[in-house]
N, C-alpha and C positions, 0 to 999 in steps of 0.2 A: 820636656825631654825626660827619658827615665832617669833612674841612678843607674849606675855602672854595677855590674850582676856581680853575686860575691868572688871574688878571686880576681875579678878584671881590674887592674890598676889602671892609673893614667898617668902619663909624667906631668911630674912638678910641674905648673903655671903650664900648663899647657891645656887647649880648651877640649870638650871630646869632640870626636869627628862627626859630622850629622853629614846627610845626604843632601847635596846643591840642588839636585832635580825637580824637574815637577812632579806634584803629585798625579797619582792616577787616576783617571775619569772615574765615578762612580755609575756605570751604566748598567749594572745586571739586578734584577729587581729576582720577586719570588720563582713566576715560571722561568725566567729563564737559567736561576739558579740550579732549578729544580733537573730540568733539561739536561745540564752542563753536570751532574752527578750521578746524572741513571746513568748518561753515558762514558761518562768514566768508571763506572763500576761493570755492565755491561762490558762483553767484549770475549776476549780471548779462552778463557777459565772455563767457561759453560760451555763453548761449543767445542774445545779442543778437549777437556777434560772432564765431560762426562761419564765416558765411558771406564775411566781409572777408576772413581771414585766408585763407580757399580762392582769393579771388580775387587775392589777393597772391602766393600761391607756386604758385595748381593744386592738386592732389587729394592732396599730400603735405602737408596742412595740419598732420598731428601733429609734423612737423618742427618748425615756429616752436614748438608748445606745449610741446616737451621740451626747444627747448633755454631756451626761455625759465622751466621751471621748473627746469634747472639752474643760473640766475643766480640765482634765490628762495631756490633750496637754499642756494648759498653764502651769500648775504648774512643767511638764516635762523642762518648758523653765528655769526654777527658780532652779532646779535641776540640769539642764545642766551648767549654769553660774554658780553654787557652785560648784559642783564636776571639772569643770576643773581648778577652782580657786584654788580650796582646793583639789589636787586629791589621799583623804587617802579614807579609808575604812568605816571610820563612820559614814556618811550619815549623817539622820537628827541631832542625838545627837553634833555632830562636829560643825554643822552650826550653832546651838541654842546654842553650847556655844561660839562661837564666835563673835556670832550677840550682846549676852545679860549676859556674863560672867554671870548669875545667876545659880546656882549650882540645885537647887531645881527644877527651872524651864527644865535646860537638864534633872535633873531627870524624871520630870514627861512624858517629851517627848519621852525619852527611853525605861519607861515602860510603854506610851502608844503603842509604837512601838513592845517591848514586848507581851501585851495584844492582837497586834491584828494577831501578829502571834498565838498563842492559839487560838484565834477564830476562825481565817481562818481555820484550820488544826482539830477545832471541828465540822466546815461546812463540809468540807472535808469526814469524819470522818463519818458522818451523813447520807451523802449524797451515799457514795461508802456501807455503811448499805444498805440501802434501792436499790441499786441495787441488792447487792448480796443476797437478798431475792428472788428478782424479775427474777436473772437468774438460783437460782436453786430453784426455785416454792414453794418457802416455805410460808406457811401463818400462820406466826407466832405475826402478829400484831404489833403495836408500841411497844409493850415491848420488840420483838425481834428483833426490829431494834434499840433500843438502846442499847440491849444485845451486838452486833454485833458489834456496833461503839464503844463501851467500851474496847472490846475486841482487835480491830484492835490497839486503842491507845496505850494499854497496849504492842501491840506485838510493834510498833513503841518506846515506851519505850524503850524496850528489843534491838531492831535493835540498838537503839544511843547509849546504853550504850555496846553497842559490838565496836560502831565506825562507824563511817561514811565517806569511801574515797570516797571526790565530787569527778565525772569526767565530764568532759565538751562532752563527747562522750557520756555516759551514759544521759544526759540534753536534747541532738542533737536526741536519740532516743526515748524519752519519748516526745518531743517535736511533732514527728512525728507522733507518738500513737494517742497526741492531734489532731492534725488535721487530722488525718485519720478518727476519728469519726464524729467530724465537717463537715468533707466534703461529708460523706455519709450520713448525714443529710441536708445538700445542694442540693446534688445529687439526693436525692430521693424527697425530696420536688418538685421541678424544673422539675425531670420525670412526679411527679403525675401532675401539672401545665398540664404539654404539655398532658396528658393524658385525661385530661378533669374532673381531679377526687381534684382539689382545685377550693378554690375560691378565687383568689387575691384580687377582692376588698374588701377584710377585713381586709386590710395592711391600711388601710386611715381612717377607723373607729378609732373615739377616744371614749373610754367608761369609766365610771366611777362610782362607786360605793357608796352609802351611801349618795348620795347628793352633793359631791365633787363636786369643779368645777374642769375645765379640769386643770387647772393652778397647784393647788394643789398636782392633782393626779398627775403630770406631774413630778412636783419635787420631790413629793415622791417615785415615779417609777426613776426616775433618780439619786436619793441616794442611792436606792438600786443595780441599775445597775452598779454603780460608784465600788462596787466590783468585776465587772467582769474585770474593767480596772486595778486596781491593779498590782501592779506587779514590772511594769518600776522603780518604788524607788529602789527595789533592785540591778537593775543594777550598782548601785556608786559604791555597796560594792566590784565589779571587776574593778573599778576606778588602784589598783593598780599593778594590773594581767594584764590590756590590754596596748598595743602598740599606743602611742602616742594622749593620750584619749581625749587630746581638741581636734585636731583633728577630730577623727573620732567618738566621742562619739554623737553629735549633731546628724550626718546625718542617725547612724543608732538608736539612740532611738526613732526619731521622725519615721523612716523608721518602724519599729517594730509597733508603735503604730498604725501609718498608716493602716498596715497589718493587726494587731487582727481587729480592727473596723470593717474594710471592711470584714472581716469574720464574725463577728458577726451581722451584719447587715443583712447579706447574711440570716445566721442561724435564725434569729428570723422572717425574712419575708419570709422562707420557714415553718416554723413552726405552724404560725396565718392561713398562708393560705391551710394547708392541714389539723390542727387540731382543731377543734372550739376553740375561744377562755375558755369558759365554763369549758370542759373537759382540757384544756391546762393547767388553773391555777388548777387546782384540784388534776393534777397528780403529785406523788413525784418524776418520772421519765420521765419529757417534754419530752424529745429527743426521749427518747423510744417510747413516743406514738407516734411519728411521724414518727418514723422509721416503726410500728406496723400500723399505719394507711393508711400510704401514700405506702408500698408496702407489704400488706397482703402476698403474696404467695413467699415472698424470705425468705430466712433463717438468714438471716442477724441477724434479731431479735432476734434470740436465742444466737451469741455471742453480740451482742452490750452492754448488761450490763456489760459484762466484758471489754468489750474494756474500758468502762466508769469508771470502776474502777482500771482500769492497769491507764487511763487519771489522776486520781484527785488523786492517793494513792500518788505520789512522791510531791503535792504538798503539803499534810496533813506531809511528813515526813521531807522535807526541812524546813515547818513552826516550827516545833517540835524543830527540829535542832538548828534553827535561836532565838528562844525563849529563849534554856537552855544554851546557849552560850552568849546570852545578858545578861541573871541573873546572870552568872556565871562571866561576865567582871565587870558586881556592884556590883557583891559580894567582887571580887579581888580586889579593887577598894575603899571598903568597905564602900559602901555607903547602902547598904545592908549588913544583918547578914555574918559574915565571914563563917561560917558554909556552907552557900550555897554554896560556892567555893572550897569545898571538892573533890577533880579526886579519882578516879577509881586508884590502885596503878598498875595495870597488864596491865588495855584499857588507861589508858591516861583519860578519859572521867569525866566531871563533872556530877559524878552521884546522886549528892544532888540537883542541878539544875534543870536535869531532874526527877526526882522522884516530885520534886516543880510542874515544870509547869505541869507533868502527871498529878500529883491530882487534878488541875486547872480545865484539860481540861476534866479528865472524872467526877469532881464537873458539869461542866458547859452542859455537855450533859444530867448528868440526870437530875440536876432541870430545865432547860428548854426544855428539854422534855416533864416533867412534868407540865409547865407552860405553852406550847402552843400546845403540841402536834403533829400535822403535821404539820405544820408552823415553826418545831426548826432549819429547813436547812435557813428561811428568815431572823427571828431574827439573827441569828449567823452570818450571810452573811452580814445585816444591821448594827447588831454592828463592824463587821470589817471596813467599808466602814464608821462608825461615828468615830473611833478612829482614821483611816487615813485620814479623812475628818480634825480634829481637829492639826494632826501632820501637812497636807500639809498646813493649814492656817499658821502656824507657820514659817512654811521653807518659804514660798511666802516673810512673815513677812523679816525673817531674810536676805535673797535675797535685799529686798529694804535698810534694815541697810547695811547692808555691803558694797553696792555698793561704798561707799566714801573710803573703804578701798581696798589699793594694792593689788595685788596677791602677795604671801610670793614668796622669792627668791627660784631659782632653784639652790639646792646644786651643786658642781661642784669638779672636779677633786683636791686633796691636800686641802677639806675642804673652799677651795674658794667657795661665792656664785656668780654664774651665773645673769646673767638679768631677771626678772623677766617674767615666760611663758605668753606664749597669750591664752586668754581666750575668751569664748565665752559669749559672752552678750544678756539675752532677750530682744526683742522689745521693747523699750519706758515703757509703763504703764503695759505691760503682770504680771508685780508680783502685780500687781493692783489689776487687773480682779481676777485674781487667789486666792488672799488672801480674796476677798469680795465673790468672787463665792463659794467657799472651806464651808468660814463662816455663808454663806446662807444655805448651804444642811447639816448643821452641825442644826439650828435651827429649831424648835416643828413643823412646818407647813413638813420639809420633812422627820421628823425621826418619828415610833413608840417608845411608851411612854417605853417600855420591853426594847428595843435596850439601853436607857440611865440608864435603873435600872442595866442590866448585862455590862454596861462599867463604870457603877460607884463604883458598889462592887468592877471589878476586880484593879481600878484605888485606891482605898481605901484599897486594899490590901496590895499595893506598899507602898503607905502613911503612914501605921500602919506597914507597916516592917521599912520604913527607920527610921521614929520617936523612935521608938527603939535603930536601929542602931545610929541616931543621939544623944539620953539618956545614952546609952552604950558608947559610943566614947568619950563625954563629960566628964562625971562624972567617969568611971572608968579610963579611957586611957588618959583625958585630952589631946584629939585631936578633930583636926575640922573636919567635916563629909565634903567629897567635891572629885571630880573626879581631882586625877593628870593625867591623860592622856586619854582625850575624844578622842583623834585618836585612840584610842583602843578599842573602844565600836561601834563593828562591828559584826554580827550573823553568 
């Protein structure tokens, strides 16, 4: 068992709290890890927001997507060193209170991590709307793509509180979904190329809008693209489901990373050069028009919306999942209202939890619908990439603390502990880069002013529940508000 992280007391003669349960099966070896992280990163970000980031920088859009998945990379390194240091299921929350035993500070980190599953999953949400308009011909306007995305959440709702058995086979084929679309937008790009019907050199064009310098837009296009890379954090939380994860965890999260890039890379400079950049950032469905542009006479186009929506629905309903399970661990936890930690007596399911972040998520689509309009798939997509922008600074953070501290002992047979495992270490300064890089695309030069108003409300929501929770705690219960078991604060 570890030590207790600096600031976390225990009362006198009293033993710390460990977890009754069983341990989790270890079943997911290299490919299937590898599977479970393309497709988490994979998904929403690329097919919903390519066309933004073209009209952010011009037709050099793979610019923002490499360099923003070299800020993934590094902070992927700071991630790798924790997770096999630490390898439970809590991720950032685990790290942050280990680095800075400050109770408040995990909090906030949690439900920024909270927050940005909701968002993601109202991108989502948004975005699979406005397809399903578009494949069955409905012109029913922005009110009926909100109508749509309200509606989907609600049945995602409905789905969680029935229950959710993850399967790693079910992941492996939605994975494929993904890249099947991606690659027919490759595919056709690349046809029309050799056909004579693109025009590549407008992959080097850098454009820029309103006066910007390139610099500017550049960063700005690369905060936003920084959501398509997303994802890889979630891998830890199989930290203690996979087989032997220092190990093999390094070679295939960077291996995964590797891969999405190089597909997105592929996607956005098939994209610029068969669809004007113009028409590209205008449309609510980029892929589509380029699927539409680059080969008019196949039929492609008539399923493609839906392929795009079978693509992004699982990751709008995993975000959901991963949300009402994080409020529901602070509510048990009680660092939030106990009320929220309310199950379902028949599903097993925390259906106060979920009903919570529902109203969240369909609060957050209409009044940013109503606040930007066609632009509510950018904002939503921005503000997840500013809440995970602000969480990775953090873990980078706690990465450089911790370094001074051992790996905890590897339990061992009759309650003996073993030698302490081997761990993987990032390069020299990499939690350097990564905590300054992270802090930079989090500051007013690479975010919209909208992105910081809807991660402030929803950041001030948590704020004004735990302060309760911590009034209530105090003055009725005369107990300290504070997490006894951050390894349990996993989605």
């Amino acid at each position: 068992m570890s030590a207790p992280s600096p600031g976390e007391d225990t009362a006198a003669g009293s033993e710390p709290q460990t977890s009754t349960g069983p341990a989790l099966k270890r079943v997911m070896g290299s490919k299937l890890l590898l599977l479970f992280i393309i497709g988490d990163v994979l998904g929403t970000g690329v097919y919903a927001l390519t066309g933004q980031i073209a009209g952010e920088i011009g037709g050099a859009a793979w610019a923002p997507i490499l360099i923003a998945f070299l800020v993934a990379t590094v902070t992927a390194l700071s991630y790798l060193e924790l997770v096999t240091k630490y390898p439970q299921a809590a991720g950032a929350a685990l790290y942050t209170h280990k680095a800075f035993g400050i109770h408040f500070v995990t909090f906030l980190v949690t439900f920024a991590v909270l927050c940005s599953g909701i968002t993601s999953a109202s991108t989502a949400s948004k975005f699979l709307a406005e397809n399903f308009l578009v494949g069955f011909k409905l012109g029913w306007g922005q009110t009926g793509v909100t109508a749509v995305a309200v509606c989907f959440v609600l049945l995602l709702a409905a789905v969680n509180l029935r229950g959710v058995g993850e399967s790693i086979k079910f992941n492996v084929f939605l994975t494929l979904v993904e890249l099947t679309g991606l690659l027919i937008v490759i595919g056709i790009g690349f046809w029309a190329m050799g056909q004579g019907n693109a025009d590549f050199s407008r992959i080097m064009v850098f454009e820029t809008e309103g006066g910007k310098s390139v610099f500017l837009a550049l960063t700005a296009a690369t905060s936003l693209a920084f959501f398509s890379m997303v994802g890889f954090e979630d891998s830890v939380n199989m930290a203690e489901e996979t087989r032997d994860p220092a190990r093999i965890f390094p070679k295939v999260m960077l291996t995964g990373l590797g891969i999405t890039v190089f597909i997105y890379i592929l996607v956005s400079i098939a994209a610029v050069a068969v669809v004007p950049v113009g028409q590209l950032s205008e449309s609510q469905t980029p892929l589509l028009e380029v699927v539409q542009t680059g080969a008019p006479g196949f039929p492609i186009d008539v399923i493609y919306p839906f392929l795009s929506i079978f693509a992004v629905a699982n990751t709008a309903l995993i975000n959901m999942l991963m949300a009402s399970r994080l409020l529901y661990g602070m509510s048990r936890q009680e660092v939030l209202p106990r009320p929220l930690a309310l199950v379902l007596a028949g599903r097993r399911t925390p259906w106060a939890a979920i009903l919570f972040t529902t109203a969240i998520a369909v609060g957050l689509i209409i009044v940013v619908t109503n606040a930007m309009g066609p632009q509510t798939v950018a904002a939503l997509g921005g503000t997840t990439a500013l809440l995970l922008l602000c969480v990775f600074t953090v873990v980078n953070i706690a990465c450089i603390v911790l370094r001074r501290n051992p790996p905890d002992p590897q339990p061992g047979a009759g309650g003996a502990d073993q030698p302490p495992r081997k761990t993987f270490r990032s390069p020299g300064i990499t939690p350097y880069f990564g905590a300054a890089s992270c802090a930079f695309l989090v500051g007013p030069w690479a975010q919209d002013p909208i992105e910081y108003r809807i991660a402030g409300i929803l950041l001030a929501v948590g704020v004004v529940l735990w302060f309760f929770t911590w009034l209530w705690n105090r003055a009725v219960r005369a107990k300290r508000t504070r997490f006894t078991d951050p390894e349990e604060l996993h989605g």
